[in-house]
N, C-alpha and C positions, 0 to 999 in steps of 0.2 A: 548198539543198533540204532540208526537215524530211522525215527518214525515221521513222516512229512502228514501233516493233516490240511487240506482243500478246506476253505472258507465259502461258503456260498454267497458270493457276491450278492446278489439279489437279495438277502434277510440283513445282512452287516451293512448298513448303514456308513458311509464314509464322510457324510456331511458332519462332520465333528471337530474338535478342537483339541481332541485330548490324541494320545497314544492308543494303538491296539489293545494295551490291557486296561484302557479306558479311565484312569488314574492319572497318569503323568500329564500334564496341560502341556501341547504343545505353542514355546513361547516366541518359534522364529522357524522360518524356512526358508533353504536354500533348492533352489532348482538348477536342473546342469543337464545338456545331451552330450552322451559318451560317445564324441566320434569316432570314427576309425583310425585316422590317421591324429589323435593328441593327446598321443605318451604324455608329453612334455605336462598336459592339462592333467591326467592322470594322477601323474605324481603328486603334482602340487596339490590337489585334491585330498590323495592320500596322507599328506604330509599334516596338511592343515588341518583335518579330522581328526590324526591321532593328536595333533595339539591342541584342540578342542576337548577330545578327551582329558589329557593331561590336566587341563583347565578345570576340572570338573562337571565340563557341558555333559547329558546323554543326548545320544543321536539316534534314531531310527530311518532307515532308509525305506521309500516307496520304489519298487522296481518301475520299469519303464512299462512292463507288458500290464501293470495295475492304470496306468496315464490313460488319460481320452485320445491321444496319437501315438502313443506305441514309443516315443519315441524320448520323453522325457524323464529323469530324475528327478525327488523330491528327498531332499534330508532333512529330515524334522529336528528340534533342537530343545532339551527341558532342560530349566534350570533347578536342579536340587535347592533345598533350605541352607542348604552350608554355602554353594555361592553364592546363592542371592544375600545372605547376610556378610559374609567377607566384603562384596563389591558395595553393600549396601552404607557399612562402614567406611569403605575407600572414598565415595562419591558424599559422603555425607549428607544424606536422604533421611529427611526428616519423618518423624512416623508419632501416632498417636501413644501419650500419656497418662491422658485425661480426659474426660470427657470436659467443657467448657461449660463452667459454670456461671459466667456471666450474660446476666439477663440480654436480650437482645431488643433492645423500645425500637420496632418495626413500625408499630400502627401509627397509621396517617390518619387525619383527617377525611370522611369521605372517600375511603381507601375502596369502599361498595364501588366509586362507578370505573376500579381500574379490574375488576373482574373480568369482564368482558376477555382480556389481557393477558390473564394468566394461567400458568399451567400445571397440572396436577403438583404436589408436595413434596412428592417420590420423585415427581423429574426432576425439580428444582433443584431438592436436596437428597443427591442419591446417598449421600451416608452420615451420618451424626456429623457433628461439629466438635472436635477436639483439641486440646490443647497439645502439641507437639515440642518432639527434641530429637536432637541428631541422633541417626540411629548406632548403637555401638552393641557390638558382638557381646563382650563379657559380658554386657548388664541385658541382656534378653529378657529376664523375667523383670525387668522395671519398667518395661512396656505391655500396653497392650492387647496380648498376643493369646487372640482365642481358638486360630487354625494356621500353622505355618503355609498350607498353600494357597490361601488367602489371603494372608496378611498383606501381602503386596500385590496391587492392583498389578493388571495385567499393562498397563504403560509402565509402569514403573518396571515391569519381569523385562518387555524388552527394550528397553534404554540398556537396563544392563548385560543385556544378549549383544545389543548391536558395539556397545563398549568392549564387551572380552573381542570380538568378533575383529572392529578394526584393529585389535591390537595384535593380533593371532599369527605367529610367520607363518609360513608356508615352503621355506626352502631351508634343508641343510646346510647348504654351503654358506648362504648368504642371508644371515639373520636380520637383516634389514628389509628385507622383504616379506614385507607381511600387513594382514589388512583386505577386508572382504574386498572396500574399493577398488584396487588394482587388480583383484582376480573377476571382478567384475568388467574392468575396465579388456584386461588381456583374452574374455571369453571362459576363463575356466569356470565361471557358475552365470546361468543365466539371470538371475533372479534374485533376491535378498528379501526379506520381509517378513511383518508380524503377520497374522492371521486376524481377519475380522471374527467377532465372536459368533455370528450368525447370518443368515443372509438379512436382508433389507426388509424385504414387505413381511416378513412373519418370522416367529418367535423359533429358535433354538429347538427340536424336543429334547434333548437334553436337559434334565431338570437342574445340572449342576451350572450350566450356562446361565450368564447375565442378561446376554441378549439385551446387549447397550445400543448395539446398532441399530436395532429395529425400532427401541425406542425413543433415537435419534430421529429414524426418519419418521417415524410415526407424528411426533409433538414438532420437530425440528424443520427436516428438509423438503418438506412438502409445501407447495407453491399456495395450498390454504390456507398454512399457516402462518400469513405474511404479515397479520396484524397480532401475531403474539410474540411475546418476550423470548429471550433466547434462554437453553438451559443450561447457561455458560460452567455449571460446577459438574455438569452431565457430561458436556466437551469436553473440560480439563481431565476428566477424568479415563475419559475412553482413548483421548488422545496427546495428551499432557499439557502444561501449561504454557511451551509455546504460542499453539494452534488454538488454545482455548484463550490467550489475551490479543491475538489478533484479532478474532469473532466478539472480545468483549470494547476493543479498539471500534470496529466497524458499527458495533451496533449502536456505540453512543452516541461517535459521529453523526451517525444520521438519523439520531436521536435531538441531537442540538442543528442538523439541519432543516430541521420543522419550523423552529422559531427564524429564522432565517429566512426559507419559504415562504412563511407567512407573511412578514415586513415584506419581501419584495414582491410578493403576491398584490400587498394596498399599494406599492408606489405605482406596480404598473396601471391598478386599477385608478390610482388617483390621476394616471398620466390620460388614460381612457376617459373618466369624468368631467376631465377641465380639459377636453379637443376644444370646445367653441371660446377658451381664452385665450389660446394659438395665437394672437395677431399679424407675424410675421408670415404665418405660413397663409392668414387672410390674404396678407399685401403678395405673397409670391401668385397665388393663383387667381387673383383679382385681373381681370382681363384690363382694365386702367391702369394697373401698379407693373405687375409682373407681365400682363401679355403687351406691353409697350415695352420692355426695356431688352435690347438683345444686347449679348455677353459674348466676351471675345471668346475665339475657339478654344478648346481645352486640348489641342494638339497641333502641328504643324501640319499646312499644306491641307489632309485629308478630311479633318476635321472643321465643317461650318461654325457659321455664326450662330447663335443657340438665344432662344427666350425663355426670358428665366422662368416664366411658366408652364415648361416644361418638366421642372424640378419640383413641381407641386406636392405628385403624392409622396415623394422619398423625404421631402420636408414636412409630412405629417407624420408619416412612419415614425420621423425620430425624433419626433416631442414627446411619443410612447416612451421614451428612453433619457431624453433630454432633458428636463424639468427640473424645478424645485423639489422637489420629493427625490430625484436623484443624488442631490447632496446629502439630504439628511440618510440616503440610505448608504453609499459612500460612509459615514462615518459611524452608522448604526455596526456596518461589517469588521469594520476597525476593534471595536468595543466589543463584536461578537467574536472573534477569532480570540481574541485574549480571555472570551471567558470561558471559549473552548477550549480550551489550553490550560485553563484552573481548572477546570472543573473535572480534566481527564487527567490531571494530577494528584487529585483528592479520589477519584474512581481507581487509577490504577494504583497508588496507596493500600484502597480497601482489598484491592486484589492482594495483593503481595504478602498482605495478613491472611487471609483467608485460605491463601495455596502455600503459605510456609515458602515467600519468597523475597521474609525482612533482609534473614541473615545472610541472602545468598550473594557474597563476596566474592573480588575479583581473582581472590586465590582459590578461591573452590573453582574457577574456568580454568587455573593452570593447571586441574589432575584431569584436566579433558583437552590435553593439547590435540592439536591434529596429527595425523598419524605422518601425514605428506610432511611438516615439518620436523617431524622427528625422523623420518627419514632421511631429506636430503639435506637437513644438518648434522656435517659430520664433526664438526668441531663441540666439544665438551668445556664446562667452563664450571666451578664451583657455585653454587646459586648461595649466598650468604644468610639466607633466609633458614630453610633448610638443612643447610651443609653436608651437600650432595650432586653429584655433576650431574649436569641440566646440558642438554644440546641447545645451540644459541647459531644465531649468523654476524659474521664478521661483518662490523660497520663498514667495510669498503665496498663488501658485496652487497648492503643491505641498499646504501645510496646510489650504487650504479642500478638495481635496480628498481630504485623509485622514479630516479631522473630518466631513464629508459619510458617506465609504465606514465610519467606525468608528460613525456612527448608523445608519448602514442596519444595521451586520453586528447590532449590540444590537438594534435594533427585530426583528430577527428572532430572535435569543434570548429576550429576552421573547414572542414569536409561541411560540415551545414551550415557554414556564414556562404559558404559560396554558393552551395545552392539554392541557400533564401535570396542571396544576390540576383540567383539565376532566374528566378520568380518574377523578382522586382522589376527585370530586365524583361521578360517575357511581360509583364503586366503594362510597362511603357509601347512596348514594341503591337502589342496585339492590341491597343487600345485605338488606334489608330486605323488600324484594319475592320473593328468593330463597329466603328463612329461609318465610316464608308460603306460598310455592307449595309448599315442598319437605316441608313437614311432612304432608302426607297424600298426598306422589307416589309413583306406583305403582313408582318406581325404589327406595324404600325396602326392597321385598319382592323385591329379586333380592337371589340368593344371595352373588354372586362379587362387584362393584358396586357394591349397593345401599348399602356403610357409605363406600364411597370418595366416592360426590357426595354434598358435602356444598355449604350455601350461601357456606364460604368459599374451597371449590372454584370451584364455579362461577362467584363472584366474581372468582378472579383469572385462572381462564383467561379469560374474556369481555374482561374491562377490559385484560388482557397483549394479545390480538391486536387490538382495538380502538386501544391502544398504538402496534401495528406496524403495523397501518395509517396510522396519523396519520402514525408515522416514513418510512413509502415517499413518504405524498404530499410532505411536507414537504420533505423531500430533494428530489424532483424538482423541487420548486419553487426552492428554494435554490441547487442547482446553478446555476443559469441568471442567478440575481440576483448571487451568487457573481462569477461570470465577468463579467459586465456593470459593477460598480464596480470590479473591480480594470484592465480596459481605462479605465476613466473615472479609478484614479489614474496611468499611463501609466506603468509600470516602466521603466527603461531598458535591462536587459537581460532575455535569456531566464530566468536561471537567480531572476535578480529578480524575475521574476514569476511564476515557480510557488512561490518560496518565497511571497511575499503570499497565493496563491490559496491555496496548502499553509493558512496557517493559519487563512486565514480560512474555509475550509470544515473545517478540525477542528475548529476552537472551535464549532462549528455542530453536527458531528456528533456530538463532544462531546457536548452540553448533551440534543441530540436520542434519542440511542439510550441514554444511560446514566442520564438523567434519572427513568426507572420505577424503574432498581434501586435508587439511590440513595434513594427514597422508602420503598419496601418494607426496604431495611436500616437506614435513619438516622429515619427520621420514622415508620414507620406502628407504634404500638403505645406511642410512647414519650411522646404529650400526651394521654391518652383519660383523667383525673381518675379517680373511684374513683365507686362508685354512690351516687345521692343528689346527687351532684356530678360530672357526665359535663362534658366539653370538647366542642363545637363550634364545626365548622366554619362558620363565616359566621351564624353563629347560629341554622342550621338542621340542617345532616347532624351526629351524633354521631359522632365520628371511632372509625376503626378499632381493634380490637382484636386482638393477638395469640392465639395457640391457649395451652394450656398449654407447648408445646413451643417455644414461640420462633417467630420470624418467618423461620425460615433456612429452612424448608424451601418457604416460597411466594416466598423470596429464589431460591432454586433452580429452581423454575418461571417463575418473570421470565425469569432467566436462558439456561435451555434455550429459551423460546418466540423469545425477540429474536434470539439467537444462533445458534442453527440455522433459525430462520426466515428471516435475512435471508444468510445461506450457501446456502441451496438456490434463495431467490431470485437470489441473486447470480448462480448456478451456470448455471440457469435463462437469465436473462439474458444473460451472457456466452456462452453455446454452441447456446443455441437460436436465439434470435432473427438472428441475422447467419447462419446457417443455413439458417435458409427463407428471408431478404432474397437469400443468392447463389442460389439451388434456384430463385428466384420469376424473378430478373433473369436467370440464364443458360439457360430450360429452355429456348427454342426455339437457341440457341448447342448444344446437346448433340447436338442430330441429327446436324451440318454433319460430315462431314470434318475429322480434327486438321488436317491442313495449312493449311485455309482457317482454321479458327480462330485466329486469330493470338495471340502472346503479347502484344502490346499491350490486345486484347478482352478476352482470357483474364481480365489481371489489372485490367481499367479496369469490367468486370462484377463482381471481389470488392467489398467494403466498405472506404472508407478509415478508416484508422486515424488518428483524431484528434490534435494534436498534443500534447495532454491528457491524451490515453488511457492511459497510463502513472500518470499522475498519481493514474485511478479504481482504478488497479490496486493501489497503495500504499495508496491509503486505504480499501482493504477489509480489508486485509491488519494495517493499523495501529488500527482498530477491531477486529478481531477480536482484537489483543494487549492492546487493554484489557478485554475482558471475561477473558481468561486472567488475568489478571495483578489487575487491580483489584476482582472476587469470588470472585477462585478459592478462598478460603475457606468459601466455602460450595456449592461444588460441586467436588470435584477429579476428576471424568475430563471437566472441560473442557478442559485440555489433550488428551486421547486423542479427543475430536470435533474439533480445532482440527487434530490431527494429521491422523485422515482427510479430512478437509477440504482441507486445501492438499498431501496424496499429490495430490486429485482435480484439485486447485485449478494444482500446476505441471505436470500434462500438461496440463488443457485451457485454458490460456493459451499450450502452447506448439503446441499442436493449432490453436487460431485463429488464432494468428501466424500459422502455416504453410500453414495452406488456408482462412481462410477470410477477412480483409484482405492490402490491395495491402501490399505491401511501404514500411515507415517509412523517410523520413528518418532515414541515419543521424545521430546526436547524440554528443556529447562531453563526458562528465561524470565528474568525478574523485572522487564521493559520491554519497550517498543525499540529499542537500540539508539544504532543513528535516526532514525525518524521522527524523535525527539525534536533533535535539532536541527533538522531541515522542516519541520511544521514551526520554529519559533523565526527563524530564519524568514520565510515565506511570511507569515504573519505580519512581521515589521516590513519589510519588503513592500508591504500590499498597501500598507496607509499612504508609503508616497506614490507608490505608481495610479492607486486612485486618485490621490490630491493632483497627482498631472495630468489626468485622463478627464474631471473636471474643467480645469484651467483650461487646457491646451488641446484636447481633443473636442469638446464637447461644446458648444456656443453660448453655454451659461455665462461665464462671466462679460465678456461683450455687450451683451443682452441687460444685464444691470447697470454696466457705467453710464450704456444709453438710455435707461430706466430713470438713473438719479442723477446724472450729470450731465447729460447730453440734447435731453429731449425740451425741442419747444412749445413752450407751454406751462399753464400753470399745474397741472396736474401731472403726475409720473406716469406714463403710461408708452404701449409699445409701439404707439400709430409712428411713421415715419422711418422706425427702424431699418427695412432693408435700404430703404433709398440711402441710408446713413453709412451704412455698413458696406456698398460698394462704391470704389473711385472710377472717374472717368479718363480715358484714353482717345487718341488724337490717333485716327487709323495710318494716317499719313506714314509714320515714324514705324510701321510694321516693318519689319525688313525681310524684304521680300524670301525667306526660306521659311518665314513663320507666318507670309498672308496666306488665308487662306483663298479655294479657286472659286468660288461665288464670289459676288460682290450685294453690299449691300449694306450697312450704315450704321454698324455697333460703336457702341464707345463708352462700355461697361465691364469690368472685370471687380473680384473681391478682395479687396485690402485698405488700405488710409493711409491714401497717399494724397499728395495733392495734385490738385485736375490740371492739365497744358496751358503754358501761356501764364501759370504763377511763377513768380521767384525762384521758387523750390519746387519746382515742379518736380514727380514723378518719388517724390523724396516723403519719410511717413510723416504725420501729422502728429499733433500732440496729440491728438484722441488714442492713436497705436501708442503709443506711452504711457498714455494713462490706464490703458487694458492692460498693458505686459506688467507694468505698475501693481493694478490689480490682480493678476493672477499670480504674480511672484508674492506678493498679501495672502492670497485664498492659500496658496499651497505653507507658506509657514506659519498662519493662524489653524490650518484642517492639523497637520502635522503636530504640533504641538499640544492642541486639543485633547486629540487622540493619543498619544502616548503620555500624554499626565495623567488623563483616565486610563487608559493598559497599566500604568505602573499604580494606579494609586490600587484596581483593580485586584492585582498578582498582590500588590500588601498585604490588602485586607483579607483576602480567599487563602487560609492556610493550606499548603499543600497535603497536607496530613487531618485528616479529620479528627476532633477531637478525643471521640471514644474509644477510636484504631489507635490511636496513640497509650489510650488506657490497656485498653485488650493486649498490646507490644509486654508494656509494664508488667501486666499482671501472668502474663506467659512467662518471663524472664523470671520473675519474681518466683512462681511455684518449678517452674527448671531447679535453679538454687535449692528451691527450699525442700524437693522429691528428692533429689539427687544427694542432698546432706542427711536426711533422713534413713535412704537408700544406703546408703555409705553408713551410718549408725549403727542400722539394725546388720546389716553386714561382718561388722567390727565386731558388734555383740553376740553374733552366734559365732566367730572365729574365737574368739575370747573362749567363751561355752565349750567350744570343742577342745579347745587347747587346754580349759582347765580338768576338762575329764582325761585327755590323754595323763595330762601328768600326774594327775589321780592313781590312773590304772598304774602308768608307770612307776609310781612312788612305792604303790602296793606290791607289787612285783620285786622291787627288790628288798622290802620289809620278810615279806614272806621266802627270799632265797635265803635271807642272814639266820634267820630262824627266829626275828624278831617280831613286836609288836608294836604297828606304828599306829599312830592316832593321828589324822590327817583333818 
């Protein structure tokens, strides 16, 4: 007889973690709607459960009439002690031995005034500190092990849920088919994922619960707690050690962007301190110097004759930027990215020890191939390692499609040369149109304003966010083409295929977000010919011309518009959006009852966390270190916006970890990956594009030959410099598609050339000589400087700290020496027992002969 017994919803509680009989932890849930019309989805369902079972998984299903709409499946999923230890063997997961007996010399100096800083002991360090070895089935009792469903943290239960799970077919017929992904991909389960162990703002009742989350966000994700330390062994643990060395990655970073901030914090202040040593920017706004000297048009036809007094205040602006203190900080950056870069090799070192991620080998990534290439590799090949066939891709197939995925990734590079083209063409074409509206706008007659817009103003902020537009769309497009040819060249493992996707969306992002600056620092000002003889574009726009002051300070506007513009999108994106997407999907769940809400709903209503999603998180982060790093010379409190940016940037990542995606897979990874090498990459990269941003963008070196070689007079000094620094023109010789339609008596533009009516007219001077002279000096003396200190740097700073290096030894050491011990006592009780069997057995047959043995 079936006795059905009615639970009363209202006293059973479903905000839980475990099974009905309140025992089994549930380690994984699948959700799925049973529609009417998909048999097809049915089966596959049924198929794949019963091989779940097979596997050893237990499953419990939640019906759809128990769901907050009636309309959803929930299959819960535990992993017994026998699989968790079988896979736990397979994956070679390291597990405690020993407790660590080696002393830990913490205390600092003074360590009282980093209090303020820190957070309770229990957060810090949610569990002992032990010594570790791979885990192995027969020797069970040589670990450890004081409750089997404990033993193994709840990331570690589903790493190995989400591993049976890709592996799992689902079809009779076609045992290749198999793997949550593609039943996720084809609809037949909505859903995949681990369960958060409690909700957010308060603790589990449950007294067997951890309730990691809540004291995640408690100490962690909470925007007050933006001047404390993170609880990086709290993270690794709730969500494994991928996700937990990203968060240890970010935090150092802008750890070591402090010092950084701070340098260019005094240069801008020393730029502010020493305004009244200015003297050029004296002579421009000097109504004798500068309001006497008019300059030929900076466009054809539409564009007047201009006094260079005009140019006043944007030649004071970019002495804030311009200065002495800008070289030394230029090569302070040089010397700081290299010790950023030791310093986070000696930090991620001590991780690797500390999460049991010395041994982790690139053969322990090949028993986690991807499931997609063991799929649609169907060819088999002996692996001579092993000596076992291994699915492989045929070298012909592998090169068509690399050479297929490296045309796409270029045809889409050239996609943004042309439209940075498109910009530059738009910045000539509209400059001209600006110069004509502006000369009789009523903006000219305010007080405060009216000298600031100007048409080279309004030129570049228009063409900058017009820029940033191209770069949002572009990107979103890219992304998706991105991920589409690198599935099309079939990596074989995980860690394979984010490094491919790694670079082939930096070389993208690359070319995409830094493509403006580099134009405004390296190209705009430096092919515009002399008048009488202008250069254009395409044979129609006259190319751009720099201010008297140099290009560095519209280098500087590029810079702030891309860089904080794409940080508050970012910001934006990342905290809002997944915000109203949970507020949209749970607001009729909010009324209900906690108890009826279940923690299955709870967390199958957040937003998943893509398996990617990490990936966007790094390359926001590693974009933003180029623009620090590769023009920090012409702006230095880019680092102190970089700085507030990622304060904001690691709570509200650790804010939407926590409340507002399900809970990741955890992952296992022994580095930062490719990111390694596109931060060392960028690094070098940045000393010469500083050393040219110097030279060639910036009016420093000019400014010095006329300092100590130029100037007349007994004394070094800046008086005469502008008059020095422009050549004179004969309007006569304008030809007429470049006069402009005033008249009126210039015979001034900027370069060193010699003035009309010389020999050599119109042709440069030895002074242009001895500057280009000089700055080809500045850039192989900065250059050289700088990476004899980077290398002599990286010598000295061992990438392995010295004690971690001890703690390695002495973990290795007591493995051997437990394990020979282990195997000892082993031997000696098999012995023991074997000399009593044959004892018994000797006696046995003494006592059948009728004899008397003496043994």
């Amino acid at each position: 007889m079936l006795v059905c017994v009615q639970v009363d919803k209202q006293q059973q509680s479903k905000d839980s973690v475990y099974f009905r009989d309140g025992m089994r932890r549930i380690d994984f849930v699948l959700s799925y709607i049973d529609d009417k019309d998909g048999e097809k989805k049915q089966d596959r369902r049924k198929e794949f459960e019963a091989n779940l079972k097979k596997a050893g998984l237990e499953l419990e299903t939640e019906d759809k009439s128990e769901s907050e709409d009636g309309r959803t499946y929930f299959l819960k999923i535990h992993v017994p002690w026998e699989v968790l230890a079988t896979y736990a063997d397979v994956l070679k997961i390291k597990v405690p031995f020993k407790t660590n007996d080696i002393t830990d010399k913490k205390d600092m100096p003074m360590s009282w005034l980093c209090t303020p800083y820190r957070l309770p002991e229990h957060v810090m360090q949610p569990e002992p500190d032990y010594f570790t070895a791979t885990f192995d089935k027969s020797k069970t009792d040589f670990f450890l092990i004081e409750d089997k469903e404990t033993f193994f943290p709840p990331s570690t239960r589903n790493r190995i849920v989400y591993y049976i799970l890709s592996r799992c077919p689902y079809s009779k017929e076609d045992k290749d088919k198999k793997g949550i992904k593609r039943l996720l991909n084809n609809g037949t389960y909505a859903a995949a994922f681990p369960l958060h162990d409690s909700r957010y703002w308060t603790r589990s009742r449950d007294a067997k619960c951890e309730s990691e989350r809540y004291a995640l966000y408690k100490y962690w994700a909470r925007f007050s707690r933006f001047y404390k330390e993170q609880p990086l062994n709290l993270i690794r643990k709730y969500y494994g050690e991928k996700i937990g060395i990203y968060f240890a990655w970010l935090g150092f970073y802008t750890e070591m962007l402090t010092y950084a901030a701070v340098v260019g914090l005094l240069c801008f202040i020393y730029g502010v301190a020493s305004f009244d040593e200015n003297v050029w920017s004296k002579e421009i706004c000097n109504k004798t110097i500068g309001g006497q000297i008019v300059m030929c048009p900076l466009c054809d036809k539409k564009c007047g004759y201009w006094m260079l007094s005009t140019t006043c205040s944007s030649s004071w602006q970019s002495y804030l930027f311009d200065n002495t203190a800008t070289v030394f900080f230029a090569i302070f950056m040089g010397i700081w990215v290299t010790l950023f870069l030791e310093f986070w090799k000696r930090r991620q070192a001590r991780l690797e020890y500390e999460w049991d991620l010395v041994d982790m080998e690139e053969e322990q990534q090949q028993l986690q191939l991807r499931p997609e290439y063991e799929t649609k590799c169907t060819h088999r090949r002996l692996n001579r390692v092993t000596q076992e066939m291994e699915p492989y891709l045929p070298l012909t197939s592998k090169c068509a499609r690399s050479v297929l995925s490296g045309a796409t990734v270029l045809f889409w590079i050239s996609l943004i040369i042309a439209s940075i083209i498109g910009v530059i063409a738009y910045r000539l074409a509209v400059f001209a149109a600006f110069a004509s509206i502006m000369k009789d706008s009523p903006t000219n007659k305010l007080d405060v304003v009216g000298s600031l817009i100007t048409p080279q103003l309004a030129t570049s902020v228009t063409a900058s966010c017009i820029n940033f537009v191209i770069i949002m769309i572009l990107n979103f497009l890219y992304e998706r083409v991105a991920i589409k040819i690198t599935d099309m060249e079939v990596p074989k493992t995980h860690v394979e295929y984010e490094n491919k996707l790694t670079v082939k969306m930096f070389l993208f992002q690359f070319v995409n977000y830094y493509s403006s600056c580099f134009y405004v620092a390296f190209f705009k000002g430096k092919f515009v010919g002399y008048p009488g003889d202008y250069a254009y574009m395409f044979g129609k726009w006259r190319n751009e011309e720099c201010e008297p002051g140099g290009c560095l300070i519209e280098l500087t506007t590029q810079l702030v518009i891309v860089m904080v513009g794409k940080q508050v999108w970012g910001n934006i994106q990342e905290a809002l959006v997944p915000w109203l997407c949970n507020w949209w999907v749970s607001r009729s769940a909010r009324n209900h009852p906690e108890s009826l809400y279940s923690r299955w709903e709870q967390d199958h209503d957040l937003q998943s966390f893509s398996q990617l999603g990490l990936f966007y998180e790094y390359l926001e982060m590693v974009i933003q270190f180029g623009f620090i790093t590769l023009f920090v010379a012409s702006f230095p409190l880019a680092p102190l916006l970089a700085l507030m940016n990622n304060i904001l940037e690691v709570r509200v990542d650790a804010w939407k970890f926590t409340t507002q995606f399900r809970r990741p897979v955890a992952a296992k990874v022994h580095n930062i990956g490719a990111w390694n090498e596109i931060l060392n990459m960028i690094a070098v990269f940045s000393v010469v594009t500083n050393a040219f941003i110097v030279s060639f963008t910036s009016d420093m070196i000019p400014r010095l030959v006329y300092k100590y070689a130029y100037h007349q007079g007994n004394e070094s000094t800046m008086e005469g410099y502008i008059n020095n620094s422009l050549s004179v023109f004969n309007i006569s010789k304008f030809q007429p598609e470049n006069r402009p339609d005033d008249g009126e008596n210039p015979d001034w533009y900027r370069d060193y050339r010699y003035p009309p009516g010389h020999e050599k007219q119109y042709t440069h001077t030895m002074q242009f000589w001895h500057i280009l002279a000089a700055k080809l000096a500045f850039i192989i003396i900065m250059e050289h400087v700088v990476f004899v200190v980077k290398f002599f740097v990286a010598w000295l700073i061992p990438d392995v700290p010295s004690d971690v290096k001890a703690r390695i030894k002495r973990e290795r050491y007591l493995i051997q020496e437990y394990l020979h011990n282990y195997e000892l006592e082993k031997l000696k009780i098999q012995l023991s027992q074997n000399a009593l069997i044959f004892s018994h057995v000797t006696s046995e047959i003494c006592l059948h002969k009728g004899k008397v043995c003496i043994i």
